[in-house]
C-alpha positions as CSV (number, residue, x, y, z in Angstrom):
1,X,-58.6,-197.0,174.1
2,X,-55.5,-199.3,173.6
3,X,-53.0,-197.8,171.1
4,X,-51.4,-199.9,168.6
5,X,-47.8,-200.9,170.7
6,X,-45.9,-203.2,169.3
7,X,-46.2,-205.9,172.7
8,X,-50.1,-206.2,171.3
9,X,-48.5,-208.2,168.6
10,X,-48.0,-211.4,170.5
11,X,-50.1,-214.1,169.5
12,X,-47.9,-216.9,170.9
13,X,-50.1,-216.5,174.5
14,X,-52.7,-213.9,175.1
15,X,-56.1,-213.7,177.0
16,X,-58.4,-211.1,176.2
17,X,-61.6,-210.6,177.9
18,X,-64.6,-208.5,178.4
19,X,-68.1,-207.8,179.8
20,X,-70.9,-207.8,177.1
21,X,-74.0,-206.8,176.6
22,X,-75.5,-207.1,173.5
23,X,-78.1,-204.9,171.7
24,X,-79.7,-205.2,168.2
25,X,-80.1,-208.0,166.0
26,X,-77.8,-210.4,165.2
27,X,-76.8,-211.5,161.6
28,X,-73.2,-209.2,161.6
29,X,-69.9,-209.5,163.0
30,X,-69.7,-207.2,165.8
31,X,-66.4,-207.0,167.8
32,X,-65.6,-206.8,171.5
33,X,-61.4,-206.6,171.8
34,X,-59.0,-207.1,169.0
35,X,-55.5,-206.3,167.2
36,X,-56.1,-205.7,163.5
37,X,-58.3,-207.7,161.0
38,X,-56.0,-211.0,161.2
39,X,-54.4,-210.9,164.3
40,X,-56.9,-211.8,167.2
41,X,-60.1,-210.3,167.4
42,X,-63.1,-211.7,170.5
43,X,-66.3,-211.4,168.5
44,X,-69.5,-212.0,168.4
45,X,-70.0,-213.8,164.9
46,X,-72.5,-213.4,162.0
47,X,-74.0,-217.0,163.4
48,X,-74.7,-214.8,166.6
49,X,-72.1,-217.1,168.7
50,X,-69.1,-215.6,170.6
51,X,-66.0,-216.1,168.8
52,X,-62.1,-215.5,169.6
53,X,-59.4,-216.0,166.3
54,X,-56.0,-215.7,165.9
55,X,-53.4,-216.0,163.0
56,X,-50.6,-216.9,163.2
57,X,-49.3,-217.7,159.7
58,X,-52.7,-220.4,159.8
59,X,-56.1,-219.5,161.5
60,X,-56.7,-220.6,164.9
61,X,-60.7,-220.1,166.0
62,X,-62.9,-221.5,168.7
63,X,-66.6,-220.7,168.8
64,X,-69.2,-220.5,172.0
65,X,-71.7,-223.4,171.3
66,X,-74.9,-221.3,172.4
67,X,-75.5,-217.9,171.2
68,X,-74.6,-214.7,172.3
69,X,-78.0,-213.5,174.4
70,X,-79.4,-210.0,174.0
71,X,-80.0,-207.8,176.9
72,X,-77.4,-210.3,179.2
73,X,-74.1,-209.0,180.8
74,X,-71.9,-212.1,180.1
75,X,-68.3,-212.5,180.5
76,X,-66.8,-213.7,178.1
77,X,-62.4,-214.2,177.8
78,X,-60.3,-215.9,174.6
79,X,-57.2,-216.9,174.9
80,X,-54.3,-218.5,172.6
81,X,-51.9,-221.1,173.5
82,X,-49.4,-221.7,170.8
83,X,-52.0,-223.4,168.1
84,X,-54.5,-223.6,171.1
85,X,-57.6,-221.5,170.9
């Protein structure tokens, strides 16, 4: 468990990154690794895709185009650039 330091509040550049494996149904939001509600969050959205957000004043967001398999270790990193996503 990550405490909530105040160097986790950088969103000018960060990676995150994790191994999933997904079980259940899809149809919610489930998170992997993130700061707060509206900082940066890697997800798995409640279209079943793999997600990674940050805000940063305005919402950044970049979404996997297949979905998020079931029962599969995948890899999966986000990362923020400035506006970049």
């Amino acid at each position: 468990m990550v405490g909530d330091g105040g160097v986790l509040d950088t969103i000018t550049v960060i990676t995150v990154s994790s191994w999933v494996n997904l079980n259940g149904s899809p149809g919610n939001q489930r998170p992997i690794v993130g700061k707060g509600d509206s900082q940066y969050m890697l997800r798995v959205n409640n279209v079943n895709k793999f997600n990674f957000f940050s805000h940063d004043g305005s919402w950044n967001e970049a979404s996997s185009e297949a979905n998020a398999p079931s029962g599969q270790w995948k890899y999966v990193v986000g990362r923020v650039q400035g506006t970049e996503v």
